[in-house]
C-alpha positions, 0 to 999 in steps of 0.5 A: 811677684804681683803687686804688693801693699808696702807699707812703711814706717816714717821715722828712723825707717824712711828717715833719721828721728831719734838722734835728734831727740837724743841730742835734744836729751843731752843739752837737757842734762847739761843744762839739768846738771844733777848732782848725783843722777847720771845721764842713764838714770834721768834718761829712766825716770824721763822713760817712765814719764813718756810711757805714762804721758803717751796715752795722753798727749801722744808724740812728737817733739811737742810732747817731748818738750812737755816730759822734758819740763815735767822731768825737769821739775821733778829733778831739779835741785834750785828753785825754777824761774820761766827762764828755765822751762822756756830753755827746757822747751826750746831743747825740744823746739828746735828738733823742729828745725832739724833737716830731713836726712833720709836713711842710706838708699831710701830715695832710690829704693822708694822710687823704684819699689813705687813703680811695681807696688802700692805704697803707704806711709803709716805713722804715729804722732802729731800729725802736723808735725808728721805731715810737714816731715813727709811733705819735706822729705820730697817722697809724697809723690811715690805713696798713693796713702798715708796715714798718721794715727795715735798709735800703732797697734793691732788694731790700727793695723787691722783698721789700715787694711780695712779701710784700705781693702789691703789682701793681708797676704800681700800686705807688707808692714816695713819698718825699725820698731818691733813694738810699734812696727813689726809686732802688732802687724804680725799679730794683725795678720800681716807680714812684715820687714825689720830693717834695725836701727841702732839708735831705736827709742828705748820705748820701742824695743820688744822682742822681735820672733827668731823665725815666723813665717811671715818676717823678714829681716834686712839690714839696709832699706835697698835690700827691699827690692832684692825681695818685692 
């Protein structure tokens, strides 16, 4: 094969993410202790005050914490002290402190797709908060580019390529997430890899095509050097 672009996602592709925010989000029931509310129907109305506060403060563990406290003052039922939102914002805080656990066979994989491809890291959100996960996760050295934005659409996709004079036909996006990840690639004119995880945020599902002719799918990242 010649050589590809290979483009990857950073969290829940290259590694864990989510489950920290979950976790982040049970301590907040917990500690929230509604009285008629289950955890399912917080997690909603704290789902519809993240699609709404995204277009605005973006993602990340920081943004995350400004939804908990909104949440929080929507929901709870006693009167709310400066000791409450500052525990509210330390469920948040502290997945900051949470170690980089790379997803099984991502170290390798990496490595040995860096010695026949160009590869990109492409992600969304706070972009010191993005940097310093690249940079702990000790596999800067095998991107030639990374790139953090806002949002991770058709046109940042078609942007990327752009700027980075990528061939689209050989210009590979990699990632978990159908709405941030595998769908606006497709429509950008790229082709893309869906490597599932189960612990995807609910904000990021979206139906991913049964057959397109520029899609793969695998269940594990070291699947990838089985095809590049």
């Amino acid at each position: 094969m010649n050589p590809q672009h290979l483009v990857f996602d950073a969290d829940d592709t290259l590694w864990e993410n989510n489950i920290y925010f979950e976790e982040a989000f049970d301590r907040f029931c917990s500690y929230l202790a509604h009285s008629s509310l289950s955890p399912t129907q917080v997690r909603a109305i704290l789902d519809e005050l993240e699609s709404v506060n995204a277009k605005l403060h973006g993602y990340g563990s920081r943004s995350f914490g400004c939804n908990l406290v909104a949440c929080f003052e929507k929901l709870a039922e006693r009167d709310i002290s400066d000791g409450d939102l500052a525990a509210v914002r330390e469920f948040a805080q502290s997945i900051l402190q949470k170690p980089i656990e790379l997803r099984v066979g991502v170290a390798e994989t990496i490595a040995e797709l860096s010695i026949r491809h160009d590869l990109t890291i492409f992600t969304k959100g706070d972009p010191e908060e993005q940097r310093l996960k690249i940079d702990r996760s000790g596999l800067a050295e095998h991107f030639r580019h990374t790139a953090i934005v806002k949002e991770k659409n058709e046109t940042a996709y078609r942007e990327l390529a752009r700027e980075q004079q990528f061939d689209p036909e050989r210009t590979w996006m990699i990632g978990n997430s159908p709405k941030s990840d595998i769908n606006p690639a497709l429509s950008a004119g790229l082709n893309a890899v869906y490597i599932p995880h189960p612990r995807t945020w609910s904000l990021e599902h979206e139906e991913v095509p049964e057959a397109h002719p520029r899609l793969i799918r695998v269940t594990q990242i070291r699947e990838l050097t089985g095809y590049f």
